[in-house]
C-alpha positions as CSV (number, residue, x, y, z in Angstrom):
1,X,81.3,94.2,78.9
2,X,81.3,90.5,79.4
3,X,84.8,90.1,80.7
4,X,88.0,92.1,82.2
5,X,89.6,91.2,78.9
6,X,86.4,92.8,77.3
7,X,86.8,95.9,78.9
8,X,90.4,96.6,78.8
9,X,90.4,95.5,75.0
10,X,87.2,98.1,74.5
11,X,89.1,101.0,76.4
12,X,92.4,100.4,74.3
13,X,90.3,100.7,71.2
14,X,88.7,103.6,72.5
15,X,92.1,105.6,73.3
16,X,93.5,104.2,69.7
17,X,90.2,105.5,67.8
18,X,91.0,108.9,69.6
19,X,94.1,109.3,68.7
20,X,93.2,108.8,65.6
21,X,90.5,110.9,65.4
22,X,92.5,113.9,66.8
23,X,95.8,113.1,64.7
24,X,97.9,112.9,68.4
25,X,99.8,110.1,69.2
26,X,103.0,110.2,70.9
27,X,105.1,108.1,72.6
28,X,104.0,109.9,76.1
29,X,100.7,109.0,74.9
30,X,101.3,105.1,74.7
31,X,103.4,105.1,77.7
32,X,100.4,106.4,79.6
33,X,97.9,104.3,77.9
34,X,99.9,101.3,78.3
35,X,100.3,102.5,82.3
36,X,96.2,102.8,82.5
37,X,95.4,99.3,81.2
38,X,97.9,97.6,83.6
39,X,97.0,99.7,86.7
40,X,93.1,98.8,85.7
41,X,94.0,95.1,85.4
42,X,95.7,95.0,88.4
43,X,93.3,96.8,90.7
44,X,90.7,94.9,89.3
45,X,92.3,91.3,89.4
46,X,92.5,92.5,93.4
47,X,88.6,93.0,93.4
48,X,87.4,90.2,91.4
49,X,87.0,86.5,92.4
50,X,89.5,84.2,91.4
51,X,88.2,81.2,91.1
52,X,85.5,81.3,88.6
53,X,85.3,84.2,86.1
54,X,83.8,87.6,87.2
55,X,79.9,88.3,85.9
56,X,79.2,91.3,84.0
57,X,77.6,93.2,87.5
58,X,80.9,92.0,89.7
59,X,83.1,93.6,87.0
60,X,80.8,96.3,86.9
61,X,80.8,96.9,90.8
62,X,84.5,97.0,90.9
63,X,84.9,99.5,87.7
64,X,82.2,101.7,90.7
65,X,84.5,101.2,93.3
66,X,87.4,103.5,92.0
67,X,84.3,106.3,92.8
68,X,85.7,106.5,96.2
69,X,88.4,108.6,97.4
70,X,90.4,106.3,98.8
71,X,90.1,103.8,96.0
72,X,90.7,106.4,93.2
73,X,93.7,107.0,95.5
74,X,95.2,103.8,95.1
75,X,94.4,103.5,91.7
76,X,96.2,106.8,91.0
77,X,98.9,105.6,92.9
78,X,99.7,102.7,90.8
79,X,98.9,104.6,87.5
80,X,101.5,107.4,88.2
81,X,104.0,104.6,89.6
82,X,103.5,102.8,86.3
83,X,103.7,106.0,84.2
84,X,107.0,107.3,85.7
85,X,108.7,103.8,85.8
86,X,107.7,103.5,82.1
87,X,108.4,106.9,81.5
88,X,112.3,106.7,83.3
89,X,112.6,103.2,81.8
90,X,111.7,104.4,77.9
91,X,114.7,106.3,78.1
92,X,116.9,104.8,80.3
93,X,116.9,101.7,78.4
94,X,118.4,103.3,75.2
95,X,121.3,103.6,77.1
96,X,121.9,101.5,79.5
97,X,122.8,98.3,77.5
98,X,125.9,100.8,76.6
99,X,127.1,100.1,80.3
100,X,127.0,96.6,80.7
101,X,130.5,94.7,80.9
102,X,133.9,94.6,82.6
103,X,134.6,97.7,84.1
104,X,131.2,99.0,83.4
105,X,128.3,100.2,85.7
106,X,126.6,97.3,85.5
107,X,128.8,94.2,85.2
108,X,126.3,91.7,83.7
109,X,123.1,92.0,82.6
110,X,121.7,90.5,86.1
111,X,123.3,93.6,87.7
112,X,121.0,95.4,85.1
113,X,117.8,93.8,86.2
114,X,118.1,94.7,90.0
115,X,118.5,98.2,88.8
116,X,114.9,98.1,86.7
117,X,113.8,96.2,89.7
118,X,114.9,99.0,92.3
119,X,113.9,101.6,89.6
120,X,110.6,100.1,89.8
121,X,110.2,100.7,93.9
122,X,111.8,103.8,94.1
123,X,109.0,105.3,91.9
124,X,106.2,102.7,93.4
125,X,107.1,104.7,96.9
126,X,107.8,108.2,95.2
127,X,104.3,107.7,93.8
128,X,102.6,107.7,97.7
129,X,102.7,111.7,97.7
130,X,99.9,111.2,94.7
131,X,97.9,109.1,96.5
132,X,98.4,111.0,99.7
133,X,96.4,113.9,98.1
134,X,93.9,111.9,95.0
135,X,91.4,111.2,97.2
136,X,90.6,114.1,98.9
137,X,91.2,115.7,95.5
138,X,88.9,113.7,93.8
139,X,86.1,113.7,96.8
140,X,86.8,117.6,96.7
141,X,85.8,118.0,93.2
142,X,83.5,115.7,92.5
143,X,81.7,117.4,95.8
144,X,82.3,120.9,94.2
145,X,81.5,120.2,90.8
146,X,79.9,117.1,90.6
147,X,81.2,116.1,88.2
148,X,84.8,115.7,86.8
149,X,85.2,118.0,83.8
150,X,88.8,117.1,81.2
151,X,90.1,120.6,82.7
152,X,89.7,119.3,86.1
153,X,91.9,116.1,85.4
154,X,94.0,118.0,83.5
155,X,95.1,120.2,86.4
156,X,94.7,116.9,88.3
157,X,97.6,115.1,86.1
158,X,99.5,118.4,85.8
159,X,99.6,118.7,89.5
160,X,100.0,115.0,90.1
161,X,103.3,114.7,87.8
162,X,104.8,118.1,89.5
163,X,104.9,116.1,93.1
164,X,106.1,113.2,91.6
165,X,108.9,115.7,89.8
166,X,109.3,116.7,93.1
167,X,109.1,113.2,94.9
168,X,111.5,111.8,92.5
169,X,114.3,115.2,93.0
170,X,114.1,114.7,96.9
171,X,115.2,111.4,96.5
172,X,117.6,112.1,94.4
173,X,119.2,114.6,96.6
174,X,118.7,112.6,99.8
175,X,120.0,109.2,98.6
């Protein structure tokens, strides 16, 4: 792995081969591959030098990093933002080009951005609850188990997308 590009292309190739290997691909499964690759990028364009590009070791060290509860935190965080804003925004856009116009919920299509655009923060701050817990989950079981077996995350993700459920329907009910 030479270069953040590198790695991100390598890990979408991976996730492709896969799928393809298992014959499963779905639509929830690109929305959450596609969420992955932009939370790494980010949280790693935060913990890389800028002015020159990264070495191999400093892209290395800052892959290590989300080892840490409280930077797997934060990187779940921004994963399960991303997901649930894709997620909301798959099939919300389907429809709402269908209310644009006079007399209409949106009145032009600018009206239409600023909703994607609060759409986007209400489930960037829904998404604290998982970081509130992924790092002492994470810690926990690592600690435990050392090691993170695909049951683990599963139950990990299960629970993680329940409290955002739950996030999201307090929100809902209190706004």
């Amino acid at each position: 792995m030479t270069s953040v590009t590198g790695l991100l292309a390598g890990l979408n190739a991976s996730i492709n081969q896969q799928a393809f290997d298992t014959g499963h691909s779905s639509d929830a499964g690109e929305l959450a591959r596609t969420a992955l690759l932009e939370s790494l990028s980010v949280q790693l364009r935060d913990k890389l030098p800028t002015l020159f590009e990264p070495t191999p070791h400093e892209i290395r060290k800052a892959l290590a990093s989300f080892s840490g509860g409280q930077e797997f935190s934060t990187l779940a965080r921004d994963f399960f933002a991303r997901l649930s804003y894709r997620s909301l925004d798959y099939y919300l856009s389907r429809e709402l080009a269908d209310h644009i116009g006079v007399d209409k919920r949106f009145g032009n299509d600018g009206d239409r951005i600023a909703f994607e655009v609060a759409l986007r923060q209400h489930t960037f701050e829904a998404s604290k609850i998982v970081e509130a817990f992924a790092g002492g989950w994470y810690g926990k079981t690592v600690w435990k188990e050392d090691s993170l077996s695909q049951d683990k995350i599963n139950d990990f993700t299960r629970y993680a997308f329940k409290k955002m459920g739950s996030e999201l329907g307090q929100r809902r009910a209190n706004g």
